[in-house]
C-alpha positions as CSV (number, residue, x, y, z in Angstrom):
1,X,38.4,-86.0,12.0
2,X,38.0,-82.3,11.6
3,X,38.2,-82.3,8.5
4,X,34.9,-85.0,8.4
5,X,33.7,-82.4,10.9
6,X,33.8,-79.0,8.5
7,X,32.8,-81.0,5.3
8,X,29.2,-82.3,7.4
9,X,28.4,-78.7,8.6
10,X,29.1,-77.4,4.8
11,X,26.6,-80.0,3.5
12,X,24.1,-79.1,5.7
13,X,24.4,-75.5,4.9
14,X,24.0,-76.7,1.5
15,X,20.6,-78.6,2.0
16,X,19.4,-75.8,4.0
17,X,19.8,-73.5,1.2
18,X,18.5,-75.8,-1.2
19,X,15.3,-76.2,0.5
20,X,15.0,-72.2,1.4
21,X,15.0,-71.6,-2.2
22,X,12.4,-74.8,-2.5
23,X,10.1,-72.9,-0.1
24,X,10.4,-76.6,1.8
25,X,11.5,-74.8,5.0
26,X,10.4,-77.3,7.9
27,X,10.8,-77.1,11.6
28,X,11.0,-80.5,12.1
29,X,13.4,-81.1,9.2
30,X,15.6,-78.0,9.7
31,X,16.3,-77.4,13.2
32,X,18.4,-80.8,13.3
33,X,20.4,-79.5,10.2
34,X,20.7,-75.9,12.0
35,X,22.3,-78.0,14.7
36,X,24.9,-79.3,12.7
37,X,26.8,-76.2,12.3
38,X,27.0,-75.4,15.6
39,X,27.5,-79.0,17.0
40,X,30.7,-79.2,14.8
41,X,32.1,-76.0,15.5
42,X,31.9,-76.2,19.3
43,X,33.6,-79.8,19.3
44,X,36.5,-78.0,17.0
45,X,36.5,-75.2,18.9
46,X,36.8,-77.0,22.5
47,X,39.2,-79.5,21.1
48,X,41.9,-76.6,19.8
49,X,41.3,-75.5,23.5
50,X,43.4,-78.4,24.8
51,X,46.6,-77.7,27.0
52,X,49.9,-76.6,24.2
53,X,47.3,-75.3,21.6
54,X,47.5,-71.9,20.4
55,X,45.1,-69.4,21.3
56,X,43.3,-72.2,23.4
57,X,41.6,-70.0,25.8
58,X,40.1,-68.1,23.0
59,X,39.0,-71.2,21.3
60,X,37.3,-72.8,24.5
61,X,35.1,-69.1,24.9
62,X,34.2,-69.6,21.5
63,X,33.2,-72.9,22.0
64,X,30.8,-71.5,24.8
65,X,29.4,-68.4,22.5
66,X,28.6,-70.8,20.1
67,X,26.9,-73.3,22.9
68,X,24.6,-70.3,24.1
69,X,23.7,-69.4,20.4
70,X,23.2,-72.9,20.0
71,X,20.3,-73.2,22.7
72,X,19.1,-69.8,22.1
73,X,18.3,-70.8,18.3
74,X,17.0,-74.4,19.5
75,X,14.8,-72.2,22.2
76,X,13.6,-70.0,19.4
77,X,12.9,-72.7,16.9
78,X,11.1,-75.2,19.3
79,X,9.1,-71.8,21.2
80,X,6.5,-71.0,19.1
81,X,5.6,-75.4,18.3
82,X,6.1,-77.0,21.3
83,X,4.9,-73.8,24.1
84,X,3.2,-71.8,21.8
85,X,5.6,-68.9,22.9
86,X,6.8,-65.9,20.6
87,X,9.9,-66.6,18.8
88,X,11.8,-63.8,21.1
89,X,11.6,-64.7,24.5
90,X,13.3,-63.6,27.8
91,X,15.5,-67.4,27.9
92,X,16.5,-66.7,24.2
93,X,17.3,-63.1,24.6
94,X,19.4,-64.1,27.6
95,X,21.4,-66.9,25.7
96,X,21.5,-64.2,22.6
97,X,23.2,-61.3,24.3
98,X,25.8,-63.9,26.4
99,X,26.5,-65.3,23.2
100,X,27.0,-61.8,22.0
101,X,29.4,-61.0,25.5
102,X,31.0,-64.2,25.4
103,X,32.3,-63.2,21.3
104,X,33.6,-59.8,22.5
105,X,35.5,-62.3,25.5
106,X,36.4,-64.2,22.4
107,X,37.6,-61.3,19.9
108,X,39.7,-59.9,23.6
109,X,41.7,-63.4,24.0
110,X,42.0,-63.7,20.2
111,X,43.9,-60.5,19.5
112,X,45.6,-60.6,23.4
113,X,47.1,-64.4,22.7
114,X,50.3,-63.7,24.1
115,X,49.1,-61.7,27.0
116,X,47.5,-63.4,30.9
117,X,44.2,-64.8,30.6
118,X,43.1,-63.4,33.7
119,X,43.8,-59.8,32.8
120,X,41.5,-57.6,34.7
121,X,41.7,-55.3,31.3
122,X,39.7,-57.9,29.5
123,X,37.6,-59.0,32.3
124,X,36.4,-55.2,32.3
125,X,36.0,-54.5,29.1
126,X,33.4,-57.5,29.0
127,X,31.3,-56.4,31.9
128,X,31.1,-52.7,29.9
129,X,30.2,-54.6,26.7
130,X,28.0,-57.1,28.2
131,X,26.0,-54.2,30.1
132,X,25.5,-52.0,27.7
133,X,24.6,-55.4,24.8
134,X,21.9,-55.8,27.9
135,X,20.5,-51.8,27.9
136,X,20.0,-52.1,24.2
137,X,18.5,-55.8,24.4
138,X,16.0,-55.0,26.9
139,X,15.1,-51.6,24.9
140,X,11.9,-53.8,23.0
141,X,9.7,-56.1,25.1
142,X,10.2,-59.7,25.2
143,X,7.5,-60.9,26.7
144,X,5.6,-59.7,23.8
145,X,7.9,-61.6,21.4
146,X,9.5,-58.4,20.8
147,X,13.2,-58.5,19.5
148,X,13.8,-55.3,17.9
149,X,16.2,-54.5,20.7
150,X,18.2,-57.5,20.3
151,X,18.6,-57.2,16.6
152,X,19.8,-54.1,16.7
153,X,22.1,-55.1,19.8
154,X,23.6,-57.8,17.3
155,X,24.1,-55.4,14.6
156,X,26.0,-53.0,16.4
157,X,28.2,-55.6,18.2
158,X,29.3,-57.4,14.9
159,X,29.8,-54.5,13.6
160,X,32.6,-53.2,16.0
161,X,33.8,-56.5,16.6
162,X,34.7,-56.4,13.0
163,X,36.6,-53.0,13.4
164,X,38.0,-54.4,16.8
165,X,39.7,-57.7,14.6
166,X,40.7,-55.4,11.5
167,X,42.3,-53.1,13.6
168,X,43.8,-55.1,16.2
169,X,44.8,-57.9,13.6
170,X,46.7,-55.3,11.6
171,X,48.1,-53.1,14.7
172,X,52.0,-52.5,13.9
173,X,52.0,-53.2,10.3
174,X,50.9,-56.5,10.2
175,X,49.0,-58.3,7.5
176,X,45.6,-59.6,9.1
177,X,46.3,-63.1,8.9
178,X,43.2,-66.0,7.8
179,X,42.4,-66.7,11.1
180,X,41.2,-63.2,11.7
181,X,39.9,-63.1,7.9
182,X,37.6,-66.1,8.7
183,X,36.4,-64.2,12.5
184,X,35.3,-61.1,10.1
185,X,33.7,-62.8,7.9
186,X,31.4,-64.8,10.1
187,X,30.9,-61.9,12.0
188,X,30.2,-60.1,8.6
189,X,27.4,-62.6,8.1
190,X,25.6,-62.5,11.2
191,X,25.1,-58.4,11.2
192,X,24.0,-59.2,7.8
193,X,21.4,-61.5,9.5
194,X,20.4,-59.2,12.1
195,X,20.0,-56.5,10.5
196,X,17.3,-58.1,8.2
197,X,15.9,-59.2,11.1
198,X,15.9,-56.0,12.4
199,X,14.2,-54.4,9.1
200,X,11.6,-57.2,9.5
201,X,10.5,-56.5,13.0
202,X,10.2,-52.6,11.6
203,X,7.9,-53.8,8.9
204,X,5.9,-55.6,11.7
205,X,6.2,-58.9,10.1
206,X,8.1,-60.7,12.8
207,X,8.5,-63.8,11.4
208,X,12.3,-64.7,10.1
209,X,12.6,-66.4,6.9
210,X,14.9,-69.6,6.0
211,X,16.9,-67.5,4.1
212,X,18.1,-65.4,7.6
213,X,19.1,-68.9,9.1
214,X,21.5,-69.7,5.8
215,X,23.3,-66.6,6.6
216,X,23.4,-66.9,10.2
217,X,25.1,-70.0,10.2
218,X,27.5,-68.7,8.2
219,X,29.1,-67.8,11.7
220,X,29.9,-71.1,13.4
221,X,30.9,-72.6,10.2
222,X,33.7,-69.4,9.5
223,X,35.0,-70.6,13.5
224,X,35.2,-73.9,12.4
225,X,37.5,-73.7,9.9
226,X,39.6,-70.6,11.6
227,X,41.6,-73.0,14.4
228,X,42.4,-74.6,10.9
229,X,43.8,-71.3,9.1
230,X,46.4,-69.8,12.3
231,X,49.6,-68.7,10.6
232,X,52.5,-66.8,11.8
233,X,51.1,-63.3,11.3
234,X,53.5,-61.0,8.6
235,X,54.3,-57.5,8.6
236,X,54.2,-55.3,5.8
237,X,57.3,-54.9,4.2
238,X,58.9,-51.5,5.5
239,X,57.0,-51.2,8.7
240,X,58.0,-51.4,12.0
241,X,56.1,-53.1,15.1
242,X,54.6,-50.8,17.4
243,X,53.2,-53.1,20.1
244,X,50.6,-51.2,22.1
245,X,50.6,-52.2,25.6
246,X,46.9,-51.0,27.0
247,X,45.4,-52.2,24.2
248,X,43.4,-48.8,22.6
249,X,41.1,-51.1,20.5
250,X,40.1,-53.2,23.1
251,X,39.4,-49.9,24.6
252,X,37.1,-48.7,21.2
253,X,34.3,-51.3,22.0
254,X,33.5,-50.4,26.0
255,X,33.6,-46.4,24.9
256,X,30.9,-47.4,22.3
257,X,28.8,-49.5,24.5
258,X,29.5,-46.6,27.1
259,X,28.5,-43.9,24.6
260,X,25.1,-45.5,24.1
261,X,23.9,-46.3,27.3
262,X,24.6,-42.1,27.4
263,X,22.0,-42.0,24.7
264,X,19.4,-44.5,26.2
265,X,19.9,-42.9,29.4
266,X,19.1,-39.0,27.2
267,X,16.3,-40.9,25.5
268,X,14.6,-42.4,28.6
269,X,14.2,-38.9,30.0
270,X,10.7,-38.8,28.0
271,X,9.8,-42.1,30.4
272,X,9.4,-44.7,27.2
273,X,13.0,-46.1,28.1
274,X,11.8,-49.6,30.2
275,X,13.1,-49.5,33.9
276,X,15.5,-52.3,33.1
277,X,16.8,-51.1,29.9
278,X,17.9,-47.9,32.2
279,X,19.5,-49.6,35.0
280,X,21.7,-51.7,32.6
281,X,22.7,-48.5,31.1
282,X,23.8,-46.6,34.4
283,X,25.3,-49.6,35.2
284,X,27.4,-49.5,32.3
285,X,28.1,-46.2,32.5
286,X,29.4,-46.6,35.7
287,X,31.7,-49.8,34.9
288,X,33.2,-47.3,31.8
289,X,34.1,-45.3,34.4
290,X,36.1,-48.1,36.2
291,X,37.6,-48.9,32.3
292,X,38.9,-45.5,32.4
293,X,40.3,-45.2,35.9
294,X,42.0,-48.7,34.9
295,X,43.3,-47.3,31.8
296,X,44.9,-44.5,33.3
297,X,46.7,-46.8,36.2
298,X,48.3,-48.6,33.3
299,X,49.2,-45.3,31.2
300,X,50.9,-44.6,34.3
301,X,52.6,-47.4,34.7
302,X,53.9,-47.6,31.0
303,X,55.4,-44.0,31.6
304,X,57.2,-45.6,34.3
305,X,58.4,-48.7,32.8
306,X,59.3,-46.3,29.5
307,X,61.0,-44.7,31.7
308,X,63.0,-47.3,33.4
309,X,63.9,-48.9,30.1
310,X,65.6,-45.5,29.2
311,X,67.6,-44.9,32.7
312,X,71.0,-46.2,34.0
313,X,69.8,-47.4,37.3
314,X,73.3,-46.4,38.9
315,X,73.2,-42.4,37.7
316,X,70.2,-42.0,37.1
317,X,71.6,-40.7,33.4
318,X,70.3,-41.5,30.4
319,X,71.4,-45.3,28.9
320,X,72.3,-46.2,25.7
321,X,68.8,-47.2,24.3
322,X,67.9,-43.2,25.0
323,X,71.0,-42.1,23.7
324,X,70.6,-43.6,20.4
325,X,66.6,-42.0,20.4
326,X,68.0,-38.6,21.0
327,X,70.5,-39.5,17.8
328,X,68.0,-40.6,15.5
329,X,65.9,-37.6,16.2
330,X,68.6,-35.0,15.5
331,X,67.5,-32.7,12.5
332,X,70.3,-30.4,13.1
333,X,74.5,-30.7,12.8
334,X,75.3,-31.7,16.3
335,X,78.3,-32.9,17.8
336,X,79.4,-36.2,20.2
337,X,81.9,-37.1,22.9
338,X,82.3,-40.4,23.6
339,X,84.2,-40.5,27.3
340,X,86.2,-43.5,29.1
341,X,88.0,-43.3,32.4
342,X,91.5,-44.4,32.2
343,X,92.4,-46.8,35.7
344,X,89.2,-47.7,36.7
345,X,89.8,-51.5,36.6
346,X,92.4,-50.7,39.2
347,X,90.0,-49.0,41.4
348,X,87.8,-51.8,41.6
349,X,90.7,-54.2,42.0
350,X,91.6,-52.2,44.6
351,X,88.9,-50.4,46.4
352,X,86.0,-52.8,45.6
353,X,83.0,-52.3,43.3
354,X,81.0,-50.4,45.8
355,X,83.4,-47.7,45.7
356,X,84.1,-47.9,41.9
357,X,80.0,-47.3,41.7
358,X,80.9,-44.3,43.9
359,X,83.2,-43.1,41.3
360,X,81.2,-43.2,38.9
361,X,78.2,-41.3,40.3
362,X,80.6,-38.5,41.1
363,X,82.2,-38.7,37.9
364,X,78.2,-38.3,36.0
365,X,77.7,-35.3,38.5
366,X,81.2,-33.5,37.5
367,X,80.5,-33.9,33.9
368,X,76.6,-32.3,34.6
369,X,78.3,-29.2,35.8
370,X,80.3,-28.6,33.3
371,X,77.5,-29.4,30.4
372,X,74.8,-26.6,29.4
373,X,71.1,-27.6,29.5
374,X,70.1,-29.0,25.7
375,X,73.7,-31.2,25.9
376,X,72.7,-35.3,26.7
377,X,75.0,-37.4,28.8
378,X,74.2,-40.7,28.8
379,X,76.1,-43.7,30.5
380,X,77.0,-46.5,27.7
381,X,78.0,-48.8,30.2
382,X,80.9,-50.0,32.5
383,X,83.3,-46.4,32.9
384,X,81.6,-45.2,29.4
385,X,80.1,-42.2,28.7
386,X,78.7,-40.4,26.0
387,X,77.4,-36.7,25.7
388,X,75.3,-35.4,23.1
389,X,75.9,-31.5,21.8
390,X,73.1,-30.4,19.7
391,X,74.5,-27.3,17.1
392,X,78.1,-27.8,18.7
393,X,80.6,-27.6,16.3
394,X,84.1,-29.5,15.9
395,X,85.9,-26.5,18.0
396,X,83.3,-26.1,20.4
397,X,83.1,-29.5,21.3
398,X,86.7,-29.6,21.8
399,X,87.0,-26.8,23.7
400,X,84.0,-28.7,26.2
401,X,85.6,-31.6,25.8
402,X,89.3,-30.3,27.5
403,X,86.5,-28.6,30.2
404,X,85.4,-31.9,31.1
405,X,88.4,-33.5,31.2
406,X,89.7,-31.1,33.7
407,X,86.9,-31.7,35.8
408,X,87.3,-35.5,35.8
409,X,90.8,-36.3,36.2
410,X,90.4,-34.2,39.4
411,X,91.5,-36.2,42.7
412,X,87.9,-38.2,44.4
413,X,88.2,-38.8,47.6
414,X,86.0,-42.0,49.1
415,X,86.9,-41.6,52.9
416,X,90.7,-41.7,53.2
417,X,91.1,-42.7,49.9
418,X,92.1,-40.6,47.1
419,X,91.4,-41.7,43.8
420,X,92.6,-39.7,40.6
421,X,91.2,-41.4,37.4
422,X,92.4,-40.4,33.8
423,X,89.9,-39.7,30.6
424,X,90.5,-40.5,26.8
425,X,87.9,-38.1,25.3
426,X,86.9,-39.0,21.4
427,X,85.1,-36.3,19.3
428,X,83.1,-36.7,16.4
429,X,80.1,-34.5,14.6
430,X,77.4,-35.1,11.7
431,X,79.3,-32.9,9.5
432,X,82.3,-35.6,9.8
433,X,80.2,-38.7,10.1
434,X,76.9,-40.2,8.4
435,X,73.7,-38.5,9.8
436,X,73.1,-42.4,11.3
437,X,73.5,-42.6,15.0
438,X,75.5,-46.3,14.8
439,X,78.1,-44.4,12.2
440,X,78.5,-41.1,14.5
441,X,79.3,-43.7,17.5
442,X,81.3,-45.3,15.2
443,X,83.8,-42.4,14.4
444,X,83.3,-41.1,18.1
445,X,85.0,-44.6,19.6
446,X,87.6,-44.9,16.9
447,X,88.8,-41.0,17.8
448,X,88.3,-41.9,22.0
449,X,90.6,-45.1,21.0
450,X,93.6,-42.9,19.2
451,X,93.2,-40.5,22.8
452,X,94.0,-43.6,24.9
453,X,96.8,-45.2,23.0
454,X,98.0,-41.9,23.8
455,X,97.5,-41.9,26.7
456,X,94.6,-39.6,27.4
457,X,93.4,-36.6,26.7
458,X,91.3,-35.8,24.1
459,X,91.0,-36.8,19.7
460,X,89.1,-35.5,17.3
461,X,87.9,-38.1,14.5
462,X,88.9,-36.8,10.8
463,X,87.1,-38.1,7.6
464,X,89.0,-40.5,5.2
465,X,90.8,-38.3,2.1
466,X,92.5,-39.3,-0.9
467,X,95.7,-39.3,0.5
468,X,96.0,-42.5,2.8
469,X,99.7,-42.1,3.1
470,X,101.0,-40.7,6.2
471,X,104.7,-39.6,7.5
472,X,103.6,-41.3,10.4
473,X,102.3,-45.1,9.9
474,X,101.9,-45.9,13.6
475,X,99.3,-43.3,13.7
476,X,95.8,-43.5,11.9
477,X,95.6,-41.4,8.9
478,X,91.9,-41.1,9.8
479,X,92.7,-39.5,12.9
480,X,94.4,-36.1,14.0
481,X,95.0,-35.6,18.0
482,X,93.8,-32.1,19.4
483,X,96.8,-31.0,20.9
């Protein structure tokens, strides 16, 4: 069926630029074959829109942009015969710039697929966009068949609704997939279109030849076939994904639209700015303003939830996702401990979990004392710790590690309960290990391992030499105990 659907709208493409370049351009022949395009992609459109579709709800507002192009061509076709009206009129400027608003609604939903419809991000970057499309609409006069204004409007929004798909379709290393490919090349088309337009209406010649309407349709027939073309989207080999939570090109088309109801505003300051073109712009201006404060609530929030995702909610230390950041961003020899209390099982067995939670906030805080101010600890998990010693070497971190061994394996007291825990303390450092932060944890748990089959204390991990032969085979050659 849809298939039936894109083929018709080709052919009439086809026969309308076969009789542009016949000079056979007739109203009454041509508008029916306009139609066709637009008929076909709307029913594809509205029909990908149905419930366990992807990207349905940006489908269904592309449906409706097309609908309101639809009627403001059939308005603009039908004007000048029928009501001896000016091709530009007030109803087909209207249905113009909300087919123009209702694209950027589209383009939003599009690149935001996985994300709530009703997000009031994308509800208020449309009102910015849709004002200041308005205040650049209203800038010629309509009722004088005027549409200077409105070309140029189109011009400039296909134009950074094109950067807004590149960019956002390729965010994070990914390759932009053919669904996006066929969105910038219809756009692509109809700036083409209006910008001839536009050059026409500075000529003074405002009538639009067939050739303008070819190209325009070039638009719904690229959304027809899109729904068709949705693949899994590909990175780029080597890249990594760097998801962008507020959405910075979303944010590139309201600053634009912003930006220029600025310069209307400057420019209406010598009175030729209409009234209406100047309210639209304030009020744009102002709805930026809301974009921004918005912005900055989620910034916030995204420090916050950054935040959380890098915190032990228990000590308030850093977890193991921020221990292995601070690893992979070492550029210097540094040193690790890798730390787990001996006999904590039997404290919760015994005590309860509250208390063993109680342990091991007082535990964190006896290690902090000890530690200088550039050292890391982090919680791992359970009664594991790791601590981070930037420039520390092997003897140093020794020496810190017997420190904070002392301080833990002192007696806690939780009411009239005294708890004395033991530590197994494994040491390991960059100039032992691989630079990688998985291979320095690596060698720092087999050395905190060879500490608690001895019982505690504290083991230093030891590179692998030639000799593997030991006088001792129940120990690990790998391994020597710091005594």
């Amino acid at each position: 069926m849809e298939r039936a659907l894109r083929a018709s709208a080709v052919v009439a493409l086809l026969v309308l630029g076969l009789m542009t370049a016949a000079g056979a351009y007739d109203t009454a022949i041509t508008l029916p074959l306009v139609a066709v395009p637009f008929v076909v992609c709307v029913v594809i459109c509205v029909g990908r829109a149905r419930p366990g579709r992807p990207r349905r709800a940006a489908w269904l507002v592309a449906g409706i942009a097309t609908t309101a192009q639809l009627a403001g061509t059939m308005w603009a076709g039908l004007a000048p015969a029928a009501r001896g009206e000016p091709v530009h009129t007030m109803a087909t400027e209207t249905l113009a710039d909300l087919g123009l608003v209702l694209f950027y609604l589209f383009v939003g939903l599009l690149l935001r697929s996985d994300r709530p419809i009703f997000n009031r991000g994308i509800w208020l970057d449309g009102v910015v966009a849709g004002l200041g499309i308005a205040a650049l609409a209203c800038v010629g006069d309509p009722g004088k068949g005027d549409g200077a204004g409105e070309h140029l409007a189109g011009v400039l929004v296909y134009l950074v609704l094109i950067l807004h798909v590149v960019i956002g379709g390729t965010i994070g290393g990914r390759r932009l997939d053919r669904t996006h490919a066929l969105v910038v090349a219809g756009f692509g088309a109809a700036s083409i279109a209006e910008g001839f337009a536009l050059l026409g209406h500075v000529d003074g010649s405002l009538a639009e030849p067939g050739y303008l309407v070819v190209v325009t349709l070039a638009l719904p027939i690229a959304l027809a076939f899109a729904p068709a073309a949705v693949t899994p989207t590909r990175r780029r080999t080597g890249t990594a994904a760097t998801p962008s939570v507020v959405g910075w090109t979303a944010l590139a088309v309201p600053a634009f639209f912003a930006f220029s109801s600025v310069l209307l505003l400057a420019i209406g300051q010598s009175g030729r700015l209409p009234v209406l073109s100047s309210a639209l712009a304030v009020a744009c201006v102002l709805a930026a303003f809301g974009r921004a404060s918005l912005t900055f609530r989620e910034l916030r929030d995204l420090r916050d939830v950054y935040q959380q995702a890098r915190t032990d909610d228990l000590t308030g230390l850093p977890n193991r996702r921020a221990l292995y950041e601070h690893l992979e961003a070492l550029t210097a020899p540094a040193s690790l401990l890798l730390l787990d209390l001996d006999g904590f099982k039997e404290v919760n067995d015994s005590v309860g979990h509250a208390a063993g939670d109680q342990v091991l906030a007082q535990t964190a805080e006896r290690i902090k004392v000890v530690l200088g101010p550039t050292q890391v600890l982090a919680r791992l998990g359970g009664d594991e710790f790791a601590i981070l010693l930037p420039g520390a070497t092997l003897v140093e971190a020794a020496d810190l590690a017997w420190r904070i061994h002392v301080a833990v394996t002192c007696p806690s007291h939780l009411g009239d309960t005294q708890i004395r825990l033991g530590v197994s303390i494994g040491v390991s450092g960059t100039h032992l290990a691989d630079a990688g932060a998985g291979e320095l944890l690596r060698t720092a748990d087999i050395a905190m391992y060879v500490a608690k089959r001895r019982g505690g204390g504290v083991a230093a991990y030891e590179p692998p030499t030639e000799r593997v032969a030991s006088p001792t085979p129940e120990l690990d050659p790998h391994l020597t105990p710091l005594a």
